[in-house]
Structures are given as C-alpha cells and as structure tokens.
ZASE-622106 format. One line per field, with one value per atom (N, C-alpha, C, CB): residue number from 1; atom name; x, y, z. Coordinates in nm, 3 decimals. Each point is the difference from the previous one (the first is absolute). Glycine has a CB too. Layout:
residues N
n	c(NUM	...)
atom	c(CA	...)
xx	c(X	...)
yy	c(Y	...)
zz	c(Z	...)
END
This chain:
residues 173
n	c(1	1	1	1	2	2	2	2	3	3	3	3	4	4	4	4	5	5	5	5	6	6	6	6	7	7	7	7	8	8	8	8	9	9	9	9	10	10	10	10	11	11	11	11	12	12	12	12	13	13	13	13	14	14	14	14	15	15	15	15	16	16	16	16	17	17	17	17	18	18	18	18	19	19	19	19	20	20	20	20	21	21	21	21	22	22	22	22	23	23	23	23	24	24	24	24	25	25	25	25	26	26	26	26	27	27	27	27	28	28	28	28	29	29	29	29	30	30	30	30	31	31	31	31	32	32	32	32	33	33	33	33	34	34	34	34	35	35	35	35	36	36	36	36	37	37	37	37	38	38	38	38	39	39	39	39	40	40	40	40	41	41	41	41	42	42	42	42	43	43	43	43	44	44	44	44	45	45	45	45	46	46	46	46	47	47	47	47	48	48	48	48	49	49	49	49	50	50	50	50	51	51	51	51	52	52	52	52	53	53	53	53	54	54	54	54	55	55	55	55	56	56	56	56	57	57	57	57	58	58	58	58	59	59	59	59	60	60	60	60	61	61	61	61	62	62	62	62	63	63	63	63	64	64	64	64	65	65	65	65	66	66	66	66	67	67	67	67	68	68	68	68	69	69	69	69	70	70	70	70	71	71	71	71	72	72	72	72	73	73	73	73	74	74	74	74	75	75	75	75	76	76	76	76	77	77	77	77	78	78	78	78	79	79	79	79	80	80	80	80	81	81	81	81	82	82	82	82	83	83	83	83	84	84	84	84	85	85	85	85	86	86	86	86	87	87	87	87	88	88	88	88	89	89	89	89	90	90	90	90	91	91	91	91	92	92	92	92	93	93	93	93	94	94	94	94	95	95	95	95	96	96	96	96	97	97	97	97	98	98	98	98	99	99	99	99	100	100	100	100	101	101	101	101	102	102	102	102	103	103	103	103	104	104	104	104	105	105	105	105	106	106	106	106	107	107	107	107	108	108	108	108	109	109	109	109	110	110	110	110	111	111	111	111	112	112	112	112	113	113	113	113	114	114	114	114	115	115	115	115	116	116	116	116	117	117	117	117	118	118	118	118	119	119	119	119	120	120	120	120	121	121	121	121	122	122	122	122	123	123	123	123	124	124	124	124	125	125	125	125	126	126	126	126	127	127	127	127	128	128	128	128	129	129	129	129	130	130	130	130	131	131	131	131	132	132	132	132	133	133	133	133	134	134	134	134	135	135	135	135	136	136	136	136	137	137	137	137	138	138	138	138	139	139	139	139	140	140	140	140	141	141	141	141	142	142	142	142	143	143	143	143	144	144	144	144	145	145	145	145	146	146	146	146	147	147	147	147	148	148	148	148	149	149	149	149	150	150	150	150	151	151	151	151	152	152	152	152	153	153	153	153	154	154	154	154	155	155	155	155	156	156	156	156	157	157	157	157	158	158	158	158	159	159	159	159	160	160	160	160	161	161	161	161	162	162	162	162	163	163	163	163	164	164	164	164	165	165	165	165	166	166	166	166	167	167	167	167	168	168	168	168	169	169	169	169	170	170	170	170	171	171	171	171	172	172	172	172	173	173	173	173)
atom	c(N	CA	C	CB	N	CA	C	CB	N	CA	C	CB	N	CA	C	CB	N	CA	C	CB	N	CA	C	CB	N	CA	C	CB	N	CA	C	CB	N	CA	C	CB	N	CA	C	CB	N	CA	C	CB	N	CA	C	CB	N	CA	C	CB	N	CA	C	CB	N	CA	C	CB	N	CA	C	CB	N	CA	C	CB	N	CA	C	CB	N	CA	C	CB	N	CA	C	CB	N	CA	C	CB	N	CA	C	CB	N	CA	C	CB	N	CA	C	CB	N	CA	C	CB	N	CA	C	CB	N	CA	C	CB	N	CA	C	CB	N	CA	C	CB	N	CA	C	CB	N	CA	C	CB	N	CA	C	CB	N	CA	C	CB	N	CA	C	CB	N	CA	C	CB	N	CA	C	CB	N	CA	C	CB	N	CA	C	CB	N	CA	C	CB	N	CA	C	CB	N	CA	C	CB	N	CA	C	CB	N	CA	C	CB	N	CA	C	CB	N	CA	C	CB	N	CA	C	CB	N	CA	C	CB	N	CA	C	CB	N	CA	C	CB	N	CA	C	CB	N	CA	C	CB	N	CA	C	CB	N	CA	C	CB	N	CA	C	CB	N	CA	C	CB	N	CA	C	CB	N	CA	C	CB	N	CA	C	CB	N	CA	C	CB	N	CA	C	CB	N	CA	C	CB	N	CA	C	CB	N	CA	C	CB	N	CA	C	CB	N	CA	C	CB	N	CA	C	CB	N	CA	C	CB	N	CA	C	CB	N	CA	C	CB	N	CA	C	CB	N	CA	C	CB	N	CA	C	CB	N	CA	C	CB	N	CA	C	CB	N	CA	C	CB	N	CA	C	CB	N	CA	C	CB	N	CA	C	CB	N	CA	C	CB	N	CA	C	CB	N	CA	C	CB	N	CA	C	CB	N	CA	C	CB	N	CA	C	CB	N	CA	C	CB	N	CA	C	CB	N	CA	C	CB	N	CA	C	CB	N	CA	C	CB	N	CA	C	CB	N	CA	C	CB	N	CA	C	CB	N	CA	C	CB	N	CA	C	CB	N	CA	C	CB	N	CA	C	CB	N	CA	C	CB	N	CA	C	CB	N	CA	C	CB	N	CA	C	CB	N	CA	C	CB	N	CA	C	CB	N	CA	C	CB	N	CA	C	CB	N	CA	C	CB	N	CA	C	CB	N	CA	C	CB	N	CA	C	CB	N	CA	C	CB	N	CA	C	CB	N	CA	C	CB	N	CA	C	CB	N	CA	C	CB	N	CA	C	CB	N	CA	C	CB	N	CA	C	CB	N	CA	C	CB	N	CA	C	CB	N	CA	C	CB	N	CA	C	CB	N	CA	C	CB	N	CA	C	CB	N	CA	C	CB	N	CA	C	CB	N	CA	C	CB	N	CA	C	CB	N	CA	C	CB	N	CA	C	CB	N	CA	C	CB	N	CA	C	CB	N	CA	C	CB	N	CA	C	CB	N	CA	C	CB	N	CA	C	CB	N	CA	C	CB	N	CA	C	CB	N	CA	C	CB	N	CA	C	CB	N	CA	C	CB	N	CA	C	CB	N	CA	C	CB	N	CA	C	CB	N	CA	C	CB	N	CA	C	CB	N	CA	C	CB	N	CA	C	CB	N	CA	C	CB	N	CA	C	CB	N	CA	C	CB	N	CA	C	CB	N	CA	C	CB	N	CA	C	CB	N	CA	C	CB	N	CA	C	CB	N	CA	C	CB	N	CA	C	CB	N	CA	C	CB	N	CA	C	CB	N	CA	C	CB	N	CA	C	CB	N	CA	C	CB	N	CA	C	CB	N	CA	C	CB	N	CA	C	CB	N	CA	C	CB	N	CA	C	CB	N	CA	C	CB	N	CA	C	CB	N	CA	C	CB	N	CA	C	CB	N	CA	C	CB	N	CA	C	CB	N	CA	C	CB)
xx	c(9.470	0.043	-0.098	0.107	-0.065	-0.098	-0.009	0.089	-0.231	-0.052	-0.058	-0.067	0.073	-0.047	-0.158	0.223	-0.321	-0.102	-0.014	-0.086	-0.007	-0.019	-0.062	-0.054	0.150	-0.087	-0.074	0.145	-0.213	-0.086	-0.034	0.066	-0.177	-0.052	-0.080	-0.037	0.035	-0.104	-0.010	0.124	-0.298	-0.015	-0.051	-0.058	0.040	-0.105	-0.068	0.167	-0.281	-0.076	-0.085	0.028	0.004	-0.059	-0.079	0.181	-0.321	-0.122	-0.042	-0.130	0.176	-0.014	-0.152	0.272	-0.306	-0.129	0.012	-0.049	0.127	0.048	0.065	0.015	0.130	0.095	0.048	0.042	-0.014	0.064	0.130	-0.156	0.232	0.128	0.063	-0.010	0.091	0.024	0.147	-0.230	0.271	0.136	0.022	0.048	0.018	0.026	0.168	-0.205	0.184	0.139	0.019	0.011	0.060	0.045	0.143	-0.140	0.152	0.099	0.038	-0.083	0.266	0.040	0.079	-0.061	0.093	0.139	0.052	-0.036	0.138	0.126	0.138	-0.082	0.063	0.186	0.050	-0.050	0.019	0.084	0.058	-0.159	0.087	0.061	-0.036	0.213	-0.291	-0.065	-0.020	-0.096	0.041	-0.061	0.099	-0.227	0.332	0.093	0.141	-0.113	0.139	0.053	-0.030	0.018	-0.118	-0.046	0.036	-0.140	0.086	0.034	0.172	-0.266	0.345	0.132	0.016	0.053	-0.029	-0.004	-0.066	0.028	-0.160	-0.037	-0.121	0.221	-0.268	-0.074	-0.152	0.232	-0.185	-0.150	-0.169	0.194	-0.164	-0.128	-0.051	0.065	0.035	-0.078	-0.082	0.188	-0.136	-0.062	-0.117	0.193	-0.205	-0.108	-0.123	0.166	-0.136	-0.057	-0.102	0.203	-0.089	-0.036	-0.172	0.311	-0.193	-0.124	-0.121	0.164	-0.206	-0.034	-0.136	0.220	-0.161	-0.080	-0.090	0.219	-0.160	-0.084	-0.079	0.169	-0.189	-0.069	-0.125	0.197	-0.165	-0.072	-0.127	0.198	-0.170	-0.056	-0.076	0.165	-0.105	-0.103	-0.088	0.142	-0.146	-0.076	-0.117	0.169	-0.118	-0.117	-0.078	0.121	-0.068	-0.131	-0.069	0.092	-0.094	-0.118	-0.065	0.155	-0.272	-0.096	-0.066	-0.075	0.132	-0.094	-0.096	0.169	-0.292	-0.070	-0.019	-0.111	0.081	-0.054	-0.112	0.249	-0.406	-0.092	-0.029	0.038	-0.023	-0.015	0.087	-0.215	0.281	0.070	0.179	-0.181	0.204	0.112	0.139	-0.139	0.230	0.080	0.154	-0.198	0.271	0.116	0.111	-0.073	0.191	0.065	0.125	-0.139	0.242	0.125	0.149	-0.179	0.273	0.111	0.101	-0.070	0.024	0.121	0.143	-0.191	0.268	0.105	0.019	0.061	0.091	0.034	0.140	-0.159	0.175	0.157	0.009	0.033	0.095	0.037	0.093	-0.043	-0.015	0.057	0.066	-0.153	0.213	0.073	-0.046	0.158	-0.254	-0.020	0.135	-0.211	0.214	0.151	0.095	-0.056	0.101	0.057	0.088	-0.045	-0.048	0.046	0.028	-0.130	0.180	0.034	-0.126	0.314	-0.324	-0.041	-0.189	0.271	-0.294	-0.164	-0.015	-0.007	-0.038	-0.008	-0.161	0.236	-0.294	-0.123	-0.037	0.009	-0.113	-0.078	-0.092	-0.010	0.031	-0.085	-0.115	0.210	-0.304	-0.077	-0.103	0.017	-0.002	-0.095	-0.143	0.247	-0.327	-0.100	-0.096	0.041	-0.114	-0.092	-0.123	0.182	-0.334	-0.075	-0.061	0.014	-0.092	-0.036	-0.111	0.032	-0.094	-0.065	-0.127	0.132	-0.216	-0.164	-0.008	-0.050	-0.080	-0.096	-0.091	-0.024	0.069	-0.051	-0.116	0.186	-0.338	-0.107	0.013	-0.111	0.066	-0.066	-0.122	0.156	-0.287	-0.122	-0.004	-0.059	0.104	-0.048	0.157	-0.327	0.277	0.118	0.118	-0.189	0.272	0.085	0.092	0.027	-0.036	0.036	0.142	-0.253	0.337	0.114	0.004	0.139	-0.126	-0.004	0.114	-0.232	0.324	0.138	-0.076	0.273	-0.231	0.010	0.136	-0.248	0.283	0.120	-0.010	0.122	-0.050	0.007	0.026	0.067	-0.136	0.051	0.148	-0.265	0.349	0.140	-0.005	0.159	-0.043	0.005	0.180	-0.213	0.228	0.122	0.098	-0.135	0.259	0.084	0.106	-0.008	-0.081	0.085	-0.148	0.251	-0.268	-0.068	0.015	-0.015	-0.091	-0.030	-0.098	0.106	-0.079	-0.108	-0.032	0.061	-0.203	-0.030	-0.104	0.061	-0.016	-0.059	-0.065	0.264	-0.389	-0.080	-0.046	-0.079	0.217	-0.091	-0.088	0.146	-0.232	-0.143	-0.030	-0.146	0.129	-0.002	-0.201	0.275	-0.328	-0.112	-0.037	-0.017	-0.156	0.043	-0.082	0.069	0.014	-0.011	-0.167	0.329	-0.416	-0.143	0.017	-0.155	0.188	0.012	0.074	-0.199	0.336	0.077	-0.008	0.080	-0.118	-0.006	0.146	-0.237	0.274	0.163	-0.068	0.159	-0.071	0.054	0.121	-0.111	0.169	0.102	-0.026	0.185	-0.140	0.026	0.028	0.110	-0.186	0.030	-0.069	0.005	0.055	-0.073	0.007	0.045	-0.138	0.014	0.050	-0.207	0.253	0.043	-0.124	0.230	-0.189	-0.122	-0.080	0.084	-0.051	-0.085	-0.050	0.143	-0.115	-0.054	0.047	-0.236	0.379	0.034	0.122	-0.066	0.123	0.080	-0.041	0.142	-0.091	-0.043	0.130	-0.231	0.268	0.084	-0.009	0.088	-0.012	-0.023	0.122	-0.179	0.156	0.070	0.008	0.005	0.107	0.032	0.088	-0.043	0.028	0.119	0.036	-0.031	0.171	0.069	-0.062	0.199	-0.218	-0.105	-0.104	0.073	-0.115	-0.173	-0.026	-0.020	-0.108	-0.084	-0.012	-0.126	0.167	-0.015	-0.123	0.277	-0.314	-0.063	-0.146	0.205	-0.273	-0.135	0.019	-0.197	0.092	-0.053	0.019	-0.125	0.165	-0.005	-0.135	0.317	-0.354	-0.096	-0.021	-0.121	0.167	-0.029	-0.089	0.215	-0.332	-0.087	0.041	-0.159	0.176	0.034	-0.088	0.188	-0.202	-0.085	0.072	-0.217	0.203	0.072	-0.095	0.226	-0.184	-0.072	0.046	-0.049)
yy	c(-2.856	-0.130	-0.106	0.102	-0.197	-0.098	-0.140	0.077	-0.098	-0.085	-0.104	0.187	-0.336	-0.085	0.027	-0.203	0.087	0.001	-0.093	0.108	-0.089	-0.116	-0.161	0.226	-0.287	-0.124	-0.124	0.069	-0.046	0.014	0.115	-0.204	0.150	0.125	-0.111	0.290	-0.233	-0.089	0.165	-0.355	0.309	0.114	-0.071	0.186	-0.153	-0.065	0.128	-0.239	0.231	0.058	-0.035	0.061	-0.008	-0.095	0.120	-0.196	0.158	0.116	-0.058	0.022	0.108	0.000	0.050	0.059	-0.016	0.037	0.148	-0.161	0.253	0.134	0.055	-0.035	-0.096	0.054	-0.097	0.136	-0.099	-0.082	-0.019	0.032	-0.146	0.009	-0.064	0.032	-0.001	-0.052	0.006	0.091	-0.217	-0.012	-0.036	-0.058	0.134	-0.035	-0.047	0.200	-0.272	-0.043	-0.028	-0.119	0.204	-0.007	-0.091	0.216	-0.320	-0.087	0.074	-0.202	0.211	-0.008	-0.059	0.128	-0.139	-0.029	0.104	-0.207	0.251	0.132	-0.056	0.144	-0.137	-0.039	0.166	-0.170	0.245	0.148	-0.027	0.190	-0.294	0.021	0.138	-0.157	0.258	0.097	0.011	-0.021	-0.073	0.058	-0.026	-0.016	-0.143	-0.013	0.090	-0.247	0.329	0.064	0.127	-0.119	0.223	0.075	-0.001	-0.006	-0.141	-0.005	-0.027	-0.096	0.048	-0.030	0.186	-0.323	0.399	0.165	0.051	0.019	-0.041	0.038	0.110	-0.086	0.096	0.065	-0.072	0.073	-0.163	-0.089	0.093	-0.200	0.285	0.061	0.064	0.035	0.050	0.114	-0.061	0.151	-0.282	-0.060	-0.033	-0.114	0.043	-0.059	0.122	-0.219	0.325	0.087	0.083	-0.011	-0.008	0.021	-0.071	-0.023	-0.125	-0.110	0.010	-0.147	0.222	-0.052	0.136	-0.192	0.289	0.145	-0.054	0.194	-0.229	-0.073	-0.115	0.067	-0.163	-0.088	0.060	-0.189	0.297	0.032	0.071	-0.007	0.081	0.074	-0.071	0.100	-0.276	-0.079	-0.044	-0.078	0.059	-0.029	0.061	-0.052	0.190	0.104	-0.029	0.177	-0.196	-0.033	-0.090	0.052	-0.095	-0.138	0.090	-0.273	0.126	0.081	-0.115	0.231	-0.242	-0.083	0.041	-0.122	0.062	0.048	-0.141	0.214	-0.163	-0.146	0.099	-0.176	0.060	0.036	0.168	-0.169	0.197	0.119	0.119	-0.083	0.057	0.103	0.029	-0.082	0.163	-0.016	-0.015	0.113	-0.194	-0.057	0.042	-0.223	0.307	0.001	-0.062	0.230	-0.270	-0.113	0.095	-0.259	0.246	0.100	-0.102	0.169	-0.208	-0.026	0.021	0.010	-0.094	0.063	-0.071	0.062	-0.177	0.016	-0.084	0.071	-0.056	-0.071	-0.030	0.118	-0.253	-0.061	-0.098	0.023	-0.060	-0.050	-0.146	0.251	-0.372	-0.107	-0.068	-0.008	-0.136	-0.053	-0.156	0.183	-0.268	-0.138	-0.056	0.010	-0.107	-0.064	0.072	-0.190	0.320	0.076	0.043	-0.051	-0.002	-0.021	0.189	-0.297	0.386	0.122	0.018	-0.039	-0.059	-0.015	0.001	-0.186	0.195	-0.079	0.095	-0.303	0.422	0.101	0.002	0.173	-0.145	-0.034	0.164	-0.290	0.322	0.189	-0.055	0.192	-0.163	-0.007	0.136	-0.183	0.187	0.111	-0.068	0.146	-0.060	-0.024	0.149	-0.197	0.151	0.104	-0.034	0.089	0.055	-0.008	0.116	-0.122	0.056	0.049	0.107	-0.187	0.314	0.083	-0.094	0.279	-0.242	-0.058	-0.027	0.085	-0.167	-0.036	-0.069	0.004	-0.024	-0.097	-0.122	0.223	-0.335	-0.082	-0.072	0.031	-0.038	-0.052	-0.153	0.180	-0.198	-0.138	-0.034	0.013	0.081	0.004	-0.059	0.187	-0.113	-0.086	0.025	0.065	-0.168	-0.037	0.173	-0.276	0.221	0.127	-0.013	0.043	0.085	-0.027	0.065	-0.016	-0.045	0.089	0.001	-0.050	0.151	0.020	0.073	-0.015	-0.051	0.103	-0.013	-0.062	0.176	0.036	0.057	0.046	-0.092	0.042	-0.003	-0.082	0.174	-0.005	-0.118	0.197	-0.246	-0.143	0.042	-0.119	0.044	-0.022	-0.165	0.221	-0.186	-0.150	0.003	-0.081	-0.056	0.015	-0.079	0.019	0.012	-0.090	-0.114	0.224	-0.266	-0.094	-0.057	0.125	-0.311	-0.030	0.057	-0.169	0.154	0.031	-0.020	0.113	-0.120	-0.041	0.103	-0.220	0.223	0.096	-0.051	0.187	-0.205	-0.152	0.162	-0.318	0.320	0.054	-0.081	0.138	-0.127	-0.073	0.061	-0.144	0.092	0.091	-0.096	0.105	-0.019	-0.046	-0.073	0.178	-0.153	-0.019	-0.147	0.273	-0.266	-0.071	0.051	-0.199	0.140	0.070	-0.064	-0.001	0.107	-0.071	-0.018	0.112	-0.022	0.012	0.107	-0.096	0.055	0.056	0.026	-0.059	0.181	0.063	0.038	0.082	-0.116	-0.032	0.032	-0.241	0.297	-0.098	-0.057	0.143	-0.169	-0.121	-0.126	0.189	-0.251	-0.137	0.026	-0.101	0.018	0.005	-0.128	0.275	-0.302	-0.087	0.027	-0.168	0.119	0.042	-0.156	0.235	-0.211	-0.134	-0.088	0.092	-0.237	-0.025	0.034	-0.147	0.271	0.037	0.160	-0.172	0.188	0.132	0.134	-0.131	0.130	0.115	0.113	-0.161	0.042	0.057	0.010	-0.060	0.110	0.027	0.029	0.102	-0.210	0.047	0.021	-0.074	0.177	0.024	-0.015	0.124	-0.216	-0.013	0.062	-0.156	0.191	0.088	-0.047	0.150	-0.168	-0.020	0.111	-0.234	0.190	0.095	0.032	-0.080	0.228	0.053	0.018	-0.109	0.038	0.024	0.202	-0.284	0.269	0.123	0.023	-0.032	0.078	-0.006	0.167	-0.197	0.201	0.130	-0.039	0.227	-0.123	0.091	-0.067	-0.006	-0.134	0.008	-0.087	0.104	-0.110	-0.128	0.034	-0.132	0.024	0.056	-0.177	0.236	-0.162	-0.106	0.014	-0.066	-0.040	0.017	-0.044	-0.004	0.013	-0.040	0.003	0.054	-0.166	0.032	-0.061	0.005	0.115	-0.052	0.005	0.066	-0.126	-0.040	0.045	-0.176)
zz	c(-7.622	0.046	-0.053	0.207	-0.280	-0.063	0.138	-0.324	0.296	0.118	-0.113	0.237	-0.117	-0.110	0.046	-0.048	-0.035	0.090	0.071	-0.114	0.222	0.097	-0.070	0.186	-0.160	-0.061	0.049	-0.119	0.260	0.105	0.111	-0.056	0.074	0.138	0.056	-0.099	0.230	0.125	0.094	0.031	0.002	0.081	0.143	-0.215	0.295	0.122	0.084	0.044	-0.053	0.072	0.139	-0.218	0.359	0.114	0.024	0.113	-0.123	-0.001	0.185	-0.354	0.432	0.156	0.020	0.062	0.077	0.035	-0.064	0.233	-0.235	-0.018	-0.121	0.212	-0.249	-0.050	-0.104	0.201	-0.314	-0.066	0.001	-0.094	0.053	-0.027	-0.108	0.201	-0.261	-0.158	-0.038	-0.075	0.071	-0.066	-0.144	0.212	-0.261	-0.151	-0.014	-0.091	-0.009	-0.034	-0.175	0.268	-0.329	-0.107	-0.038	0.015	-0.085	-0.074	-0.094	0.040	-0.045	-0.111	-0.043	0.014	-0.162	-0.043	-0.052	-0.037	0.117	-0.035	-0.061	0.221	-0.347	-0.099	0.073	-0.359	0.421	0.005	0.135	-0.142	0.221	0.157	0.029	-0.010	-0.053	0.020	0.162	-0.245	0.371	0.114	0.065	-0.011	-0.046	0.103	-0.030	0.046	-0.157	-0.009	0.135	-0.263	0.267	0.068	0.135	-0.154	0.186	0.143	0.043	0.015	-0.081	0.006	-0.024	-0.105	0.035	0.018	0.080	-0.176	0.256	0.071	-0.050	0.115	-0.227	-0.087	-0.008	-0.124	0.207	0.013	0.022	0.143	-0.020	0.053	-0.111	0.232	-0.277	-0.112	-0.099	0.006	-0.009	-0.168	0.045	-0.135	0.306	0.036	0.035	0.085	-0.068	0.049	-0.110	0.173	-0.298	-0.151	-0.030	-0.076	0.081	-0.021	0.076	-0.043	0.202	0.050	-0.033	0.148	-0.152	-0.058	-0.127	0.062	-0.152	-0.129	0.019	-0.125	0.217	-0.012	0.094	-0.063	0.184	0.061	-0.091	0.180	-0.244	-0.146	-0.044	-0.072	0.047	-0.087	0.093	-0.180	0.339	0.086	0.002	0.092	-0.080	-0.004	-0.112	0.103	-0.225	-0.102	0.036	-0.170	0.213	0.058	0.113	-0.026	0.005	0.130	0.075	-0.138	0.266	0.088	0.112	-0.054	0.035	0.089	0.101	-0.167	0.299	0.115	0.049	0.117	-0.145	0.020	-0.123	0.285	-0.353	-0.074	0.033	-0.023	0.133	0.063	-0.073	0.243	-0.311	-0.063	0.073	-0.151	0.159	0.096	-0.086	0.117	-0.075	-0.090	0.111	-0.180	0.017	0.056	-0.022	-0.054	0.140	0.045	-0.009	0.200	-0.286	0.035	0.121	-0.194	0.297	0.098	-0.002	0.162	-0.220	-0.040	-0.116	0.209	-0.236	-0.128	0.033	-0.175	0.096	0.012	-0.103	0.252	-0.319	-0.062	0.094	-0.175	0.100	0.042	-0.108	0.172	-0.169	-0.060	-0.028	0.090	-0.170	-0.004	0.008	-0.129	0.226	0.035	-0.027	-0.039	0.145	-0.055	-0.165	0.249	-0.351	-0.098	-0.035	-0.056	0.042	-0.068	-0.150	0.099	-0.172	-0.147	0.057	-0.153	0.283	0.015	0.120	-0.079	0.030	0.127	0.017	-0.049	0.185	0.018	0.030	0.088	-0.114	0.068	0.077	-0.206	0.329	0.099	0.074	0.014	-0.021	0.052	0.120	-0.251	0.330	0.084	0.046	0.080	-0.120	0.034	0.070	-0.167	0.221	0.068	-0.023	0.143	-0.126	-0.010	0.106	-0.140	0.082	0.155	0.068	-0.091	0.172	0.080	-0.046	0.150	-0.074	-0.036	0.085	-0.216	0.184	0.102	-0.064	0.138	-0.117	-0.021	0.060	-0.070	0.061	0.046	0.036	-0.130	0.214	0.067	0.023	0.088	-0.138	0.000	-0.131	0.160	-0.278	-0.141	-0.078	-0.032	-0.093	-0.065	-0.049	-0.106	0.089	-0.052	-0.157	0.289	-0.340	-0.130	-0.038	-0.052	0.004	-0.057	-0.152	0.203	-0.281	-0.129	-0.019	-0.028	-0.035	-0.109	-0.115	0.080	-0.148	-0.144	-0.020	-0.026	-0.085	-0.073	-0.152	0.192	-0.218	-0.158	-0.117	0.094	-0.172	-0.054	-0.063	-0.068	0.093	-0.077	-0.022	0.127	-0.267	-0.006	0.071	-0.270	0.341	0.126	-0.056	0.223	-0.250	-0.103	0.075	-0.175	0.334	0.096	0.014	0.141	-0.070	0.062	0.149	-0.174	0.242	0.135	0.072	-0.055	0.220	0.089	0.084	-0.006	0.050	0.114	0.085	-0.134	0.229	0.130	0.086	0.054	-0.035	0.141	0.121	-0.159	0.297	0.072	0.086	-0.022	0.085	0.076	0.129	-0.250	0.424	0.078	-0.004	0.103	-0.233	-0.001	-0.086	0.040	-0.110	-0.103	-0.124	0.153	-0.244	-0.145	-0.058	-0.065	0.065	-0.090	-0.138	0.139	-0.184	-0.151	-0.044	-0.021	-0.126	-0.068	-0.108	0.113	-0.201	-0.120	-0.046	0.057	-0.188	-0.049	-0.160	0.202	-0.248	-0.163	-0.015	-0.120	0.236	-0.015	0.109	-0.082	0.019	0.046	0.163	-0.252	0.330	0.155	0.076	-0.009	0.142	0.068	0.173	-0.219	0.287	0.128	0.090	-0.042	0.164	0.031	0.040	0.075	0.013	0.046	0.143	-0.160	0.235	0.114	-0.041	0.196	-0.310	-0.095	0.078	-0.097	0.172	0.042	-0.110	0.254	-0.367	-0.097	-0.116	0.106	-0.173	-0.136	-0.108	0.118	-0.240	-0.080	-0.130	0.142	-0.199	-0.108	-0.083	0.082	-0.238	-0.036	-0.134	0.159	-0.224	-0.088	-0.100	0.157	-0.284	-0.049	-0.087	0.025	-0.110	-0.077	-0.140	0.126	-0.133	-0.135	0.045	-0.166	0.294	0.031	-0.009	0.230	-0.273	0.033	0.141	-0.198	0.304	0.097	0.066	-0.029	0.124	0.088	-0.046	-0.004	0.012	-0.054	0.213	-0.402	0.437	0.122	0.072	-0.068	0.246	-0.003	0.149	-0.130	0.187	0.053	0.134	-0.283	0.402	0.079	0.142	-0.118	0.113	0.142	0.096	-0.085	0.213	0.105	0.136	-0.130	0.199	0.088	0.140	-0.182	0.305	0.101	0.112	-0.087	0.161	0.132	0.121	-0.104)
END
C-alpha cells in the first residue's frame, strides 16, 4: 500500500513529577484517500496497528534518559483524524507514555534524548512543557523557551539533519 509522506509533524511533550506524556501528530497529503478509504471499509485498525508496531520500533531506537536513569517511552494509542474533515489531509495521531521516574526537588534535573541523526523530509515542531523551570538547553536545532522558562521549542525544518542530542536542565521546587 503506497503512503504519502507526512508533510508536517508536531510532537508535545508534558514532562510530570513521574511521568511523561507525548502526543505526536503526523500531516498528510493523501491523492489515494488511502486512510479515508480504510475507515469507510472498516480496515482502518489493522493499518493503524501496522503503523503503530513500526514506529514503536523507531521509538525504541532512541534513548532517553531523566536524571541518567533510562526512561522508555511506550505507544499507548493511535488514531487517524481528518484536517477539516478533508478525506485528502489525514492526520496520525499517537499518544505515548513514558515508564516511571522520579524527579528531584533538591537539585536541578536533566533529561537527555539521543536519537539517531536523520535528515527529515517535512518541517516540524517539538514543544516540552515542564511543571518546573528550564536552566539550560543543549540542541543542534534551532529552539526557544518561553518567557517564565517552563517551555521549550524546537524547531525543525525540511532536509534538516536532525537527532545525535537534545539535552534539557530543569529545576523544580
């Protein structure tokens, strides 16, 4: 089955005392009606279930640690939406979640992903918000935090080299 590619992504990450949580959302443009086909047959789950096995795969190649402690991140569902219910502009939605940890309030705390560099053939964003505040952000992409230093975004465009590290301090009270 030919898929287009996504020609945006937005992720959001809300880093809790414990737990992470992370929504992804993939844009497309489909000339096949490919997802809204599926779901009008009813063939929808399998494809998503397909999709949802393979990206999990690429999850696992990455590696995040909070505080040094390695933190893996788990897909718990997936669905397909519709931009203005247009058929032609189907959206992949994932929602995941991280196992557990512990986040300090004595001294600052660190989260570090690594991922493999790819170069990514969509622009894209990936916003971390944090009930804390952000000291300092290590990137090789482009990012900014707001002005009470509890978010952090990263911006991405199309062709970029994207992965090797990203690396954020946090300190909560």
């Amino acid at each position: 089955m030919k898929r287009e590619k996504p020609i945006f992504a937005e992720t959001f990450f809300s880093l809790g005392k414990n737990r992470i949580t992370q929504s992804m959302y993939f844009y497309y443009y489909d000339t096949s009606k490919i997802y809204y086909n599926l779901m009008k047959t009813g063939a929808i789950r399998g494809e998503l279930d397909s999709i949802q096995s393979n990206l999990q795969r690429y999850i696992d190649e990455d590696t995040l640690h909070i505080n040094e402690n390695l933190t893996r991140m788990v897909i718990d569902s997936t669905d397909v939406l519709f931009r203005d219910n247009d058929p032609f502009f189907p959206i992949l939605s994932f929602q995941v979640l991280s196992t557990h940890y512990t986040l300090s309030t004595e001294s600052f705390n660190e989260v570090h992903l690594y991922a493999k560099p790819e170069k990514i053939p969509y622009s894209a964003i990936s916003c971390w918000f944090t009930c804390g505040y952000i000291l300092k952000v290590e990137s090789n992409s482009f990012f900014s935090t707001n002005d009470i230093q509890q978010n952090v975004t990263f911006y991405l465009t199309k062709n970029e080299i994207v992965g090797d590290h990203e690396r954020i301090f946090i300190q909560y009270s």
